[in-house]
Each structure stands twice: as structure tokens, then as C-alpha cells.
N, C-alpha and C positions, 0 to 999 in steps of 0.2 A: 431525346426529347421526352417520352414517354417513361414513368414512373412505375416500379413495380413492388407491390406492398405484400406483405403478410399479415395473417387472418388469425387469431388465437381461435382455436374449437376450445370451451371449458363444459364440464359436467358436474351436475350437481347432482349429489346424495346427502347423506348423513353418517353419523356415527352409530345410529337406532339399532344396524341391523350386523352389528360386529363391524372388523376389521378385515376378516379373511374376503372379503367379494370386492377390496378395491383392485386386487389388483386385476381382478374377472375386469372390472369396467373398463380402468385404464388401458386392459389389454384391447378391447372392444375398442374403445374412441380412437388410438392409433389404427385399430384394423379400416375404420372408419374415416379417416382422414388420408390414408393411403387412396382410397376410391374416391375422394372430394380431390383431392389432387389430380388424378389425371381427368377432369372433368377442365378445371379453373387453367393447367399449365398451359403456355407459359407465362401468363400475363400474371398471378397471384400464387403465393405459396400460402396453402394451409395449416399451419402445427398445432398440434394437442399441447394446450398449456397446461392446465391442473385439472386434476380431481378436486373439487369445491364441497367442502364438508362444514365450515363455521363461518360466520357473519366477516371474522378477521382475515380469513384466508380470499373470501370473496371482495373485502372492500380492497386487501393487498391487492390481488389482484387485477380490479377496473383501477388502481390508482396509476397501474405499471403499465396496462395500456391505453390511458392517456399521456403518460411522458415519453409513453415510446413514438420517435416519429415516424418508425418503419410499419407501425401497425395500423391496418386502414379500418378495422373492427375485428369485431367480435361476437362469433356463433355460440349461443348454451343450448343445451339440452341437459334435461331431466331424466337420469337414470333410471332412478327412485326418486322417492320421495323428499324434496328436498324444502322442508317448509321456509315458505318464501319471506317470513318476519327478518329471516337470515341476511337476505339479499338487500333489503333497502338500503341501508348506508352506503353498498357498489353501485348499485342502480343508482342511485343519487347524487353520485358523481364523477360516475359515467357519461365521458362526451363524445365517445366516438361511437355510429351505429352499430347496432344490434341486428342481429338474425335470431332468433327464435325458431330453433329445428324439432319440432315436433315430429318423433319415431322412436322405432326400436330396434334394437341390432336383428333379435330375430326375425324372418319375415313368417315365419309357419307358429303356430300353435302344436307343442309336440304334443300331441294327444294322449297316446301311452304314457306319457312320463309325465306330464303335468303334475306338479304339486305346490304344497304351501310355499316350498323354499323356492322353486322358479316363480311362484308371485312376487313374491318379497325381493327378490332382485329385477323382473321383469315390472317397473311400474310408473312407465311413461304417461298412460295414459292418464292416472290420474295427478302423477308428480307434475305433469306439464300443465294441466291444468290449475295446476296451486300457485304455479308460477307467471302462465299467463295471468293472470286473476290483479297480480301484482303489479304488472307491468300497464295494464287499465287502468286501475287505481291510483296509482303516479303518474298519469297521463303521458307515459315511456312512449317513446315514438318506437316502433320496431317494425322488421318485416319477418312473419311468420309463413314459416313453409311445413306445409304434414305430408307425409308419407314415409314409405318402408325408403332409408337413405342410400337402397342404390336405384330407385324407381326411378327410369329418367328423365323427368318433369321436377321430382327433388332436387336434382345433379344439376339441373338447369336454372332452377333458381338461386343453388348457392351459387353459380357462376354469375346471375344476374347483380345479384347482392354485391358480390365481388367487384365488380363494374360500378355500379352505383356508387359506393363508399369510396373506391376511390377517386372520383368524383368528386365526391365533398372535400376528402383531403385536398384535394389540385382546387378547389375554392376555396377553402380555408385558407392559402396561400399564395394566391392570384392575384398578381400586379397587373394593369390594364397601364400601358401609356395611351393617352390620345395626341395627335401631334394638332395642334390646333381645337377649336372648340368644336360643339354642335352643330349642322345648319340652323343659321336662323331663323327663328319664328316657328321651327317645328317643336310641338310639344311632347311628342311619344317617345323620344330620343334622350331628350331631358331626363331625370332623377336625380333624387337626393343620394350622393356616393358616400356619405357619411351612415347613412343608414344602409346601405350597401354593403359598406366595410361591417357593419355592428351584426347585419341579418345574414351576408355569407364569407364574411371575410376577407373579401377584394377591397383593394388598396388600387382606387384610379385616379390617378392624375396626367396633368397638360405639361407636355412640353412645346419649346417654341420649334414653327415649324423649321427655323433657323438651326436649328442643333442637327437637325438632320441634313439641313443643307453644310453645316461645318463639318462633317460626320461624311459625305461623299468626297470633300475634297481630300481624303487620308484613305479610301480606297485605294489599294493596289490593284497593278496589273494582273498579278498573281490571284489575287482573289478574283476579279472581272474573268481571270480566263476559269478557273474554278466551275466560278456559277454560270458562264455560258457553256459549259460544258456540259452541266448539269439539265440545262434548258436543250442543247442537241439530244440529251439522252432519252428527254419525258417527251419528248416534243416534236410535231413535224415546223418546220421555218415554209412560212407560204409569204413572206416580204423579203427585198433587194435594201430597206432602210433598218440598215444591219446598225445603226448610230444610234435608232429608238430602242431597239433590242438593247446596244451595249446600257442606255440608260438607264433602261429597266432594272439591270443586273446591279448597276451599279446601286439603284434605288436599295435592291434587296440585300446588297452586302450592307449597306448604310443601317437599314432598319433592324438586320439581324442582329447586327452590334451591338447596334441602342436599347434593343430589347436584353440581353443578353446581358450587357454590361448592366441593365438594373433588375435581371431576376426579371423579365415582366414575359407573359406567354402569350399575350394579346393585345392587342391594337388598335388605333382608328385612324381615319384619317378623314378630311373634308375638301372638296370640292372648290370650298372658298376660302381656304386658307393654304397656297399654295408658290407665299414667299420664298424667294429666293431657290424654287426647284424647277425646271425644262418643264415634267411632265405627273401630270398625277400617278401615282403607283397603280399601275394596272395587270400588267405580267405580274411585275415583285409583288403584289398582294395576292395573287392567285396561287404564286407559289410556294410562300411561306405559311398559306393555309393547306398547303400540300403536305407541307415537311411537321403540319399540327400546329401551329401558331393562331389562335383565333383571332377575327377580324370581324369590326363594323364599319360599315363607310358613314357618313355624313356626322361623325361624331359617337355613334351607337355602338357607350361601352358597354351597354346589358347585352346586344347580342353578340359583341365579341369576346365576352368573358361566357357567354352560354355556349357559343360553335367550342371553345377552347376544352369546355368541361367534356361535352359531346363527344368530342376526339380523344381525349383522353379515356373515358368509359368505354369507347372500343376500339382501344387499340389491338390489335393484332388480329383483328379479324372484320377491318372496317373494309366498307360495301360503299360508302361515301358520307360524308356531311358537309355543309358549304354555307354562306353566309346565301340570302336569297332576300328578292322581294316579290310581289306579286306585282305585277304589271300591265296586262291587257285581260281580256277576256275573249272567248271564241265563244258564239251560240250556233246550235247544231244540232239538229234533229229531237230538237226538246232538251237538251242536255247543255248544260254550260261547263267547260273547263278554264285554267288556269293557265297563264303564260308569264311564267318567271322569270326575271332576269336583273342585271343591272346594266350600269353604263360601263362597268370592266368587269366589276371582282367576283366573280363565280369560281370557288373551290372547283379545281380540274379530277378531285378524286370521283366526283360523279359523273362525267364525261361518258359516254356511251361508246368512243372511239378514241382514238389520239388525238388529242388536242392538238392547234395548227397557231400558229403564231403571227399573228398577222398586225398593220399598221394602218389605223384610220383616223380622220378627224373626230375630235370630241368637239361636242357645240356648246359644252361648260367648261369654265375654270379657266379661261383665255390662256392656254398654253401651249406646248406642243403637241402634235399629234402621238398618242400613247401606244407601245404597243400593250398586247393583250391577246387572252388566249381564245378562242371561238371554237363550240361545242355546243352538241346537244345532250341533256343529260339523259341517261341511263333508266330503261323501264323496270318497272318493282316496285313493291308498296313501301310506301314512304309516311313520314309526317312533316309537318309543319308546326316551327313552334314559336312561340311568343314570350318573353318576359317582360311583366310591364309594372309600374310603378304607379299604386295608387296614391298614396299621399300617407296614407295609414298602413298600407300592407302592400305587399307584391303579391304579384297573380300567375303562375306558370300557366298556360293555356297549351295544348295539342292539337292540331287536327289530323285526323286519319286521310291518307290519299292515296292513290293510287299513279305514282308514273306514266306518262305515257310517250309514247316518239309525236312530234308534232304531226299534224297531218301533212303537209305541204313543207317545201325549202325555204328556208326564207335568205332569200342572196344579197338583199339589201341592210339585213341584222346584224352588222359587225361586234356580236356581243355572243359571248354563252348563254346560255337558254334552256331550261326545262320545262316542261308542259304535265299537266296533272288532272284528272278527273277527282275532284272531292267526295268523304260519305258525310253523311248517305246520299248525297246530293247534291246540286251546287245552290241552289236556295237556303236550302237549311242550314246547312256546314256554313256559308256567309252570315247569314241573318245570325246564328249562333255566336260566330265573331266577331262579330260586330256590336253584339251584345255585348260580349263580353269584354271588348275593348281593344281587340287584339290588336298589335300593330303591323306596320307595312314590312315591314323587315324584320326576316324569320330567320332561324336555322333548319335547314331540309338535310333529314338524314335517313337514310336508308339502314342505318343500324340500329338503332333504340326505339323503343316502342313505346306505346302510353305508360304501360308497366312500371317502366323503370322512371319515366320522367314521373310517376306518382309517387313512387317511392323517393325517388332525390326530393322533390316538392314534402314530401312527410317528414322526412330528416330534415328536412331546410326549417322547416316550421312556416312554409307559405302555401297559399290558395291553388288548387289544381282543378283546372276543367280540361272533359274532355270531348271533344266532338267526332263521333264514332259514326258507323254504320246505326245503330238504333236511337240516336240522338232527339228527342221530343223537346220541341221551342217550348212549351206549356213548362216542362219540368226544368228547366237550364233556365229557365226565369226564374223560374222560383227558387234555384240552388243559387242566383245570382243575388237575392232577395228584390227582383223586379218583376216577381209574378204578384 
């Protein structure tokens, strides 16, 4: 399921200062890259691509990776001095993110031995300078990281970067099926997928929900026993209506297919379009956002193509991410928190326990009773996130939270469920989102953090707020332009 890319490191000098100190550098960016390696494995490989000395070697260069499809970006750093007139024509058409590594192989000043010729090859500071400069001036989206490159906060960013970028590759190339349309008459669900497709590259369209119901009847036994298999393994079984289970499975070998046989990594489904199927997907949607498949319910292909990218940026060290909505609220000793949930589909990777499998009536969609998995999620700080469609531009929106276990059981709740204390507040952090137009259905992830969704939002080329611990309504208006 999960994609693993390679990262060109390139360095830039000149020819100014002889020939004899490439291979000093070269040797340097390999030793360099070895220690970004075990930072990024195993989810990304790093290699030193060239030493970058003339305008032709640079635009060769960005031209080779953008045709390459295994390369998710690209880090430079400035040796020396490497005047940046050189670089435009690469920079220009350059389309796959940039890192910008600010540092120097040495970490010390040898004080004894300092001279002209250790300037003359030591000259990041201002060679990096010449180049940022550049990359301002062309209005280059990048993300810049400074420090000495085994500092571990350096190490940690190009791991972030790493994440991110691949990211954008898995939406440059992201199919979304919906099986049926939007719920009706909601509007934050809606968007224009044509400017979806142009602003990140996802290709979503409707199938009927009939092809999924043609697509069960070609299920095997052999598969059915498979995925129930797979469900004994994740799963405690707390229901005797072992018929709703088999449906489920059968739902999810159906979708996996359909997804698969058109390339697509994410989904939706609705409530009201629920021809010719027993039961709304509710296990099968919870588990194929287990196995990384993103998913919206009521038709919400922006948040199933967002959980999908989510899950991809942290793979191999995910903590959870889930399709989510907000739902009630609790007030309490001055303080208001959140209670999340839906009417099935809560990713089970955020689960606090083993999920338990259980069979209850749904009061929408007049069908059968569905199974589903029931949990609480997982305490840790988290966010909340929103992609929303203004008409002119998209808006990524974050809010900062905090997890928490519910206070109380709730025995009547046949649904999974997470609870969360908001920052800096619960007034603000709302008022804030509300402002900003967030919508009801988020992605909740316990792995990515404002950081990197600012950084995906900067390469995206769309609008990014974020509602934090120090968050001032007076200033978030006015960044909204409604102060």
C-alpha cells in the first residue's frame, strides 16, 4: 500500500575556486547523506546526486527529477559559493519540492589552522544566502532547515520534509472513487473536482453504487474466509450475528477490488445511496482505513483524499489517523471538550484498546443492521483537520488538541468515539473555526502536526491556518481578512 521514494541531496559550488576541492565536497555530501539516511530509513532513501557547478548541469539536473517518478524531491545546499544567476532556469522548472539545507560539514571553527583556503571552501553562510535570495525572488515554495547536519532537530526536519513530499507525490496521483454522490443539501462536502484535479492532482469520480453491488456477487469463499480471518486477528467478536460480520467482509473484498482494479486509494460512500447493498459499509470502511485506504462518509471526497495523504506521510511510524466528526459537546467545570465520532466509520488505528466487533441497528439508510467496530480513541495530542473549498482557493485549516479518555462509559454508544480538550481553549479554538469555516468532518491524527500540514499547504500553493495554544481571535481575523 505504502510508497517508498528517493530524495536527490545536490550541492552547489563553482568552477572560481579550481578543480582540486570537488572531490573535498563530494566526499563531504556522501559522508553527509550516509547520516540523513539513518535518520529518514526505512520509509525514504537519500542519494547524493551531483556536484552542481554551471547553469546546464543544474537545469539537467531538476529536469531528471522531474521525470523521474521514483524521486519525491530534492535537498541543495551551498558549499560555496554558488552564484544563484546559475540556478534559475532549474528552479524554473522544477516541480517537485525543495528542502533548502542550510549548514556546514564542519561543526567547530579550527582555530589554529584557520586560513584563506579553509574560507574559500568553507562558505555556506554566505553561498546559502545567495541562494536563498533566489529562491524569494521567484516566489519558489521551499522548506528551509539551518543547522550543523547532524544536529537533531536538522535530522528531524529532513525526515519531516521526507514525509511531506511524499505526500504530495500520493496526491499528484490520487484517484478518489465516490460510490454514489454527496448527502444532499450539505454544502461543505461539495467542491469543484475539476479544480481539485488542476490544484492537487486527484482525479475523483462517481461510480454507481450498483457496480459494487455487481462486484459482491464475484466474491469468493476463499477471499470471505481471508478477510474474516484477518478481522479474528485485529479484532475481539463481541456478536452471535456472524451473517452481518460475513457482509461486512464481503463489502470490503468488493471495495478493495474496485478500488484497486482503478488505482484509486480512497473512497466514499453515502448513507442515501444504498442500492442494491444489505448494509452500509461500516466494519469494511473501518478496515480498509486500517490497511491505509482513505475514506469520507456522506460523499466527503476532500476528506478522504486528505486521511489517504496523512497515512501515507506516516507510514511506518503511525500512532493513528481516522476519518472523524465532531459531535456533541460536554461542559465542565468551565471548560468545554469535544466528542467525536460517527454513525460507523472511525479508523480502528486510533483505538486505545482492541476494538470489539459488535451488531446494532442504524436509524438511517433503511437497511440492515451493520456491523462495526466500537472503541475509544487513544489519549496524546492530536489535531484536527479541515480541507475546505472556497470557490477561489482552498483553505487547509489545523487545530491543535489534546486526547483525552471520556470521562464516563457510555453503554448506549454503539459507535467508536474519541473525546478531546481544544487550545487554547474551547471558545477560542471554535470561534476560530468557525471563522474560518471549518468543516464538520476532519481528519484526527496523532502523527503530523501543524508543521508539516503548513509545509504540504506551501507546496500545495493553498491557504493554511492554524489554531494553537496562543491563538488571538483579533489577529486570525485579520489573517482571515475579517478583522
Amino acid at each position: 500500500m505504502m510508497k517508498r521514494y528517493r530524495y536527490w541531496f545536490v550541492v552547489g559550488t563553482q568552477h572560481l575556486y579550481g578543480s582540486d576541492i570537488f572531490d573535498i565536497i563530494e566526499a563531504r555530501a556522501k559522508t553527509m547523506v550516509e547520516v540523513f539516511n539513518q535518520k529518514v530509513q526505512p520509509f525514504a532513501d537519500i542519494e547524493f546526486k551531483a556536484l552542481l557547478k554551471t547553469s546546464d548541469e543544474i537545469t539537467a539536473c531538476f529536469e531528471a527529477a522531474n521525470h523521474d517518478p521514483e524521486v519525491a524531491g530534492v535537498m541543495t545546499w551551498m558549499h560555496t559559493f554558488s552564484p544563484s544567476k546559475m540556478w534559475i532556469k532549474g528552479l524554473a522548472l522544477m516541480q517537485k519540492p525543495i528542502l533548502h539545507l542550510h549548514t556546514q560539514f564542519n561543526a567547530k571553527i579550527p582555530w589554529d589552522a584557520i586560513d584563506m583556503d579553509f574560507m574559500n571552501l568553507n562558505q555556506s553562510a554566505h553561498g546559502d544566502r545567495e541562494h536563498a535570495h533566489l529562491y524569494t525572488k521567484m516566489k519558489k515554495p521551499r522548506h528551509v532547515v539551518s543547522g550543523h547536519y547532524e544536529d537533531p532537530y536538522v535530522l528531524e526536519q529532513i525526515k519531516r520534509f521526507t514525509r511531506v513530499s511524499a505526500g504530495i507525490m500520493e496526491s499528484r496521483h490520487l484517484n478518489v472513487i465516490r460510490f454514489g454522490d454527496n448527502m444532499r443539501h450539505v454544502a461543505v462536502t461539495e467542491g469543484d473536482k475539476v479544480s481539485a484535479s488542476i490544484q492537487f492532482g486527484w482525479h475523483v469520480n462517481t461510480y454507481p453504487v450498483g457496480d459494487l453491488a455487481d462486484e459482491l456477487k464475484k466474491v469468493t469463499q476463499n477471499e470471505l474466509r481471508e478477510q474474516l480471518t484477518k478481522y479474528d486477528q485485529r479484532y475481539h467478536s463481541n456478536t452471535d450475528q456472524e451473517d452481518a460480520v460475513i457482509y461486512q467482509a464481503k463489502l470490503q473484498v468488493g471495495i478493495r477490488k474496485l478500488l484497486d482494479r482503478h488505482n484509486a486509494k480512497a473512497f466514499t460512500t453515502t448513507f442515501e445511496d444504498l442500492h442494491g447493498l444489505k448494509q452500509l459499509p461500516g466494519l469494511a470502511a473501518q478496515d480498509l482505513m486500517f490497511e491505509g485506504y482513505g475514506f469520507g462518509a456522506e460523499g466527503d471526497w476532500k476528506t478522504a483524499a486528505l486521511l489517504r495523504i496523512i497515512k501515507l506521510m506516516t507510514n511506518g511510524e503511525a500512532k493513528g489517523s481516522s476519518f472523524m466528526e465532531d459531535y456533541t459537546y460536554h461542559f465542565e467545570g468551565g471548560e468545554g471538550f469535544v466528542l467525536g465520532a460517527h454513525m460507523l466509520e472511525v479508523c480502528p488505528s486510533i483505538a486505545s484498546d482492541t476494538p470489539r466487533i459488535e451488531v446494532h441497528p442504524l436509524g438511517i439508510g433503511g437497511k440492515e443492521d451493520p456491523a462495526r467496530l466500537i472503541f475509544e480513541g487513544r489519549e496524546g495530542e492530536a489535531v484536527q483537520v479541515s480541507l475546505i473549498d472556497l470557490g477561489d482557493r482552498y483553505r487547509l485549516i489545523v487545530t491543535d488538541c489534546e486526547a483525552i479518555t471520556p470521562f464516563e462509559k457510555m453503554p448506549k454508544l454503539p459507535v467508536a468515539a474519541a473525546m478531546w480538550r481544544l487550545k487554547p481553549n474551547f471558545s477560542v479554538a471554535t470561534e476560530a473555526w468557525l471563522y474560518a469555516g471549518g468543516a464538520h468532518h476532519t481528519v484526527m491524527s496523532y502523527d503530523v502536526d501543524a508543521q508539516m500540514l503548513e509545509m504540504f499547504a506551501q507546496f500545495m500553493g493553498i491557504e493554511f491556518i492554524h489554531i494553537h495554544q496562543h491563538t488571538n481571535l483579533s489577529d486570525l481575523k485579520r489573517q482571515l481578512g475579517q478583522g
